[in-house]
C-alpha positions as CSV (number, residue, x, y, z in Angstrom):
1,X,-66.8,182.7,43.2
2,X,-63.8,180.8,44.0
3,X,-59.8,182.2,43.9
4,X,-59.3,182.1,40.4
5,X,-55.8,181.2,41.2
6,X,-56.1,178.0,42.4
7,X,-58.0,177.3,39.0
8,X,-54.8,178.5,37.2
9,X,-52.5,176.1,39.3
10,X,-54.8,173.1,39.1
11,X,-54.9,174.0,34.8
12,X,-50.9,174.3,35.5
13,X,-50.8,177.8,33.3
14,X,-50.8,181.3,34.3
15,X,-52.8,183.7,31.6
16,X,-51.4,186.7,29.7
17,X,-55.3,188.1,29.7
18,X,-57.1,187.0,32.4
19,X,-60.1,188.5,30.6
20,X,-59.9,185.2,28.7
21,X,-60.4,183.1,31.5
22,X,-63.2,185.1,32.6
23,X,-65.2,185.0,29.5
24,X,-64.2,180.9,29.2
25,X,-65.9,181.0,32.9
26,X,-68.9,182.7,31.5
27,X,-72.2,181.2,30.6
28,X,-74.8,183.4,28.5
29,X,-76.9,184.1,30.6
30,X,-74.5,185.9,32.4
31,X,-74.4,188.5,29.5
32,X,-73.5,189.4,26.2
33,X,-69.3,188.0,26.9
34,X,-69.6,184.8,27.2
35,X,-68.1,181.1,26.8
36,X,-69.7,179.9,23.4
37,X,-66.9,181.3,20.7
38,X,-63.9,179.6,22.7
39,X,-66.2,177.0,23.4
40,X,-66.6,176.3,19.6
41,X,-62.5,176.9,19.4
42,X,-61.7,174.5,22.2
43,X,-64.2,172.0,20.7
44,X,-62.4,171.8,17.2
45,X,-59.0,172.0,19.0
46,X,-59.7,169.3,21.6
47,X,-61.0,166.7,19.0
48,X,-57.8,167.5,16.7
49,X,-55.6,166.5,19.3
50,X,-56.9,163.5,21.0
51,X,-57.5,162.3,17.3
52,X,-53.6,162.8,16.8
53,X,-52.6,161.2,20.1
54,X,-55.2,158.2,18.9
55,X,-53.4,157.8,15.9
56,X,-50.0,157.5,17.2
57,X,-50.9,155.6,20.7
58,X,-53.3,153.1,18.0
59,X,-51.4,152.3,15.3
60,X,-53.2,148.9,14.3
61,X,-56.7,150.4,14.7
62,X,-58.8,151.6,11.6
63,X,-60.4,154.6,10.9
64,X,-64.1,153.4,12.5
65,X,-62.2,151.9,15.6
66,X,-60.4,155.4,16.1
67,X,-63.6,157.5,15.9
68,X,-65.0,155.1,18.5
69,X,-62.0,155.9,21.0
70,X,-62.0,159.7,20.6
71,X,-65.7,159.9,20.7
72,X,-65.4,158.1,24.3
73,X,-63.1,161.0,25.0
74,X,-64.8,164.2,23.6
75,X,-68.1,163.1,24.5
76,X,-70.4,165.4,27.2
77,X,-69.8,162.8,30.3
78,X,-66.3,162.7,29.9
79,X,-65.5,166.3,29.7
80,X,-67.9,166.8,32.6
81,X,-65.9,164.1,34.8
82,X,-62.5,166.4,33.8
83,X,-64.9,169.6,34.8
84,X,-65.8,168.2,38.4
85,X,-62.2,167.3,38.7
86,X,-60.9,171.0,38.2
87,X,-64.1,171.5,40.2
88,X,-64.8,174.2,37.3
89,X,-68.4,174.3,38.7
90,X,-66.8,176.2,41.9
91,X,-66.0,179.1,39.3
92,X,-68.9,179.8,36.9
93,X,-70.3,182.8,35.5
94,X,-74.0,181.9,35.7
95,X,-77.1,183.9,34.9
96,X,-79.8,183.7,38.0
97,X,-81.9,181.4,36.6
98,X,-79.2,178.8,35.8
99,X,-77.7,179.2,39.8
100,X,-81.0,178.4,41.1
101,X,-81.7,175.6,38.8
102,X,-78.1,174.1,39.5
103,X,-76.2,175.0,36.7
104,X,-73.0,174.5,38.0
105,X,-73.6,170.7,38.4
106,X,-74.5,170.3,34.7
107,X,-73.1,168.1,32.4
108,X,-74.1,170.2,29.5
109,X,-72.6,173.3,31.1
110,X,-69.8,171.7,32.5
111,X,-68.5,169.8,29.5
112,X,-68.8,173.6,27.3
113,X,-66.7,175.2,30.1
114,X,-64.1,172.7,29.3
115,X,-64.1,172.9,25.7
116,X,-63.8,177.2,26.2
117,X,-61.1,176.6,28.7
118,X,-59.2,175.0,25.9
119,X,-60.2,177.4,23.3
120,X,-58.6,180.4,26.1
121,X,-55.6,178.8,26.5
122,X,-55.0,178.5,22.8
123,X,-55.7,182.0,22.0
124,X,-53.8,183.5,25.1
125,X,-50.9,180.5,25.2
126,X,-50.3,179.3,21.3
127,X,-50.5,175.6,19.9
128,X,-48.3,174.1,22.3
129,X,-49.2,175.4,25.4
130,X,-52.9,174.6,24.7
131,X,-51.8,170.9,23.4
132,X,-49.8,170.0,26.7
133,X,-52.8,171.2,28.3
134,X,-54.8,168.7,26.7
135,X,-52.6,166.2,27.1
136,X,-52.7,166.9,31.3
137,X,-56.3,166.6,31.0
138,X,-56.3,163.6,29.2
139,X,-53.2,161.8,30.0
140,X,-54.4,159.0,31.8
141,X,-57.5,158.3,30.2
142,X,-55.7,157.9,26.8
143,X,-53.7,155.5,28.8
144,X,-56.1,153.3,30.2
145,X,-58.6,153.4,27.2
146,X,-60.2,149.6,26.5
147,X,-60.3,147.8,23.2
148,X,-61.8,150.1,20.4
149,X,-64.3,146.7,20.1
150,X,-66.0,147.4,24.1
151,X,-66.9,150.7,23.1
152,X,-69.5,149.4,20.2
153,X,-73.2,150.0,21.5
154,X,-74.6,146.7,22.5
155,X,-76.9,146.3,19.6
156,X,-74.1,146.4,17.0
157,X,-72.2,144.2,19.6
158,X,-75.2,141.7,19.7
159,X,-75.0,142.0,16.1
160,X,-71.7,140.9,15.5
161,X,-71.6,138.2,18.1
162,X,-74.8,136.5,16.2
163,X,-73.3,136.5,13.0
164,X,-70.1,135.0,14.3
165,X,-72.4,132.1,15.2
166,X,-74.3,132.5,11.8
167,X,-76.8,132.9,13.8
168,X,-80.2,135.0,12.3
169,X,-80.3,138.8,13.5
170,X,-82.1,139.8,17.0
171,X,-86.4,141.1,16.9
172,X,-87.0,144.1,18.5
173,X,-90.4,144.7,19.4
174,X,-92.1,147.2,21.6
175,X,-94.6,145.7,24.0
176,X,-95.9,149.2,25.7
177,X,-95.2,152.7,26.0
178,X,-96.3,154.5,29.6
179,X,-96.2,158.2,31.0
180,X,-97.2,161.8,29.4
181,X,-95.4,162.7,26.4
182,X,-93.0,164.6,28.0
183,X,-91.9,161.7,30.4
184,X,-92.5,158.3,28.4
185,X,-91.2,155.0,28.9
186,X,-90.8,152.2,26.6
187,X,-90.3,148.6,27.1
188,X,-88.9,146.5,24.7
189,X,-88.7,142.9,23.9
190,X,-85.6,141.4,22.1
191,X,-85.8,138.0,21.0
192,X,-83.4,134.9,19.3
193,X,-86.4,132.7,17.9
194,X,-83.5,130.4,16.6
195,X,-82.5,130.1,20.9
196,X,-85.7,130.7,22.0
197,X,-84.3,133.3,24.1
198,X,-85.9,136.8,24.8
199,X,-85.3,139.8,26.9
200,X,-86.8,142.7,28.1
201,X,-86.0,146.3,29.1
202,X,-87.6,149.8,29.8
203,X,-86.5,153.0,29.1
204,X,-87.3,156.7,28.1
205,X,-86.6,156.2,24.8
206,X,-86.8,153.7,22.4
207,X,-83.4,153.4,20.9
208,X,-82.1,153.3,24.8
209,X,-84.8,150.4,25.3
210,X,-83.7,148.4,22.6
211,X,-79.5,149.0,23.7
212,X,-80.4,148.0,27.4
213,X,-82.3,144.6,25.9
214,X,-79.6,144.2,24.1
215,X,-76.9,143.9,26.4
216,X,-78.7,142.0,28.5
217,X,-78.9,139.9,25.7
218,X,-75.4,139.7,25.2
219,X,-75.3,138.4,28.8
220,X,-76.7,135.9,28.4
221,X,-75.3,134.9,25.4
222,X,-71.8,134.9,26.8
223,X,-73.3,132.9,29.9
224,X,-74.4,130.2,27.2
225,X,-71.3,130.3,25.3
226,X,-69.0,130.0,28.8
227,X,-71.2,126.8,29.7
228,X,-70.5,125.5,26.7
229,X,-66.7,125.9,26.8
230,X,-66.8,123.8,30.1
């Protein structure tokens, strides 16, 4: 495992109880102490305060638009990207099984460890500490976030879009479905009868078939719309 105290400086706090940091560090398979009650801390924590930054950093958003930013912040792949950045993968607690099958380079594991970091630092460092910790991690990404609107799934996006054209709603149909059932693929037709446009997509779910249409959909649509504005 990697010198914990380089973790410590890149995290910019030194801990009363390094126990702490080893059980945040721990997966269970490693054993009985492990990760998943700070995780559940952290988790709670974490949300609480990039929801309080939102607020004050969005003040003309509503409440929908707001749960749309912190979700892009909280969710698995971006706690993983701040993970791989503190290169928390270097020092993991992991049960055999999950070394061999590459544990340390999941997003699912990575993302946790994050969370229990948080949860650590807030038992060991109090409300404050654990906040401007938060606010490290996140600083710039809370800076840079894009309109609460980009960050709609491309169906609802599609949706909108249509309607501001009173336009009719998008089809979705499913033209085939391929592979065993544990590895399936689905392709997906989304059509505009009213444009006589369509649009097609494959993917290993249904619901991600029908998004990837869709935004290819929007594509288009915006191509069309630019065209017109000529």
């Amino acid at each position: 495992m990697a010198d914990l105290g380089t973790l410590t400086e890149r995290l910019d706090y030194q801990f009363k109880d390094s126990g702490l940091l080893d059980i945040a560090l721990s997966h269970r398979s490693s054993g009985a102490s492990n990760y998943e009650r700070l995780e559940f801390l952290g988790d709670s924590f974490l949300n609480f305060i990039v929801a309080s930054e939102l607020y004050h950093h969005r003040p003309d958003e509503d409440e929908g638009a707001l749960s749309r930013l912190r979700a892009s912040l909280v969710r698995q792949s971006t706690l993983a990207e701040i993970a791989r950045e503190l290169s928390l993968g270097d020092y993991l607690n992991l049960g055999v099984g999950e070394l061999r099958s590459g544990g340390f380079r999941r997003d699912s594991i990575l993302s946790d460890v994050v969370e229990s970091i948080v949860g650590a630092v807030l038992l060991d460092g109090g409300y404050e500490v654990a906040r401007a910790l938060v606010l490290r991690l996140y600083a710039h990404r809370i800076d840079t976030l894009p309109p609460s609107s980009d960050l709609k799934d491309p169906k609802t996006r599609l949706q909108e879009l249509l309607q501001s054209q009173s336009l009719a709603r998008p089809e979705y149909q499913v033209l085939e479905t391929s592979g065993k059932s544990h590895d399936m693929r689905f392709t997906v037709l989304c059509s505009l009868p009213e444009l006589a446009l369509t649009t097609r997509a494959m993917a290993t779910s249904r619901r991600k078939a029908e998004q990837a249409a869709a935004a290819m959909m929007l594509e288009n649509l915006h191509q069309q719309l630019e065209a017109q504005s000529e």
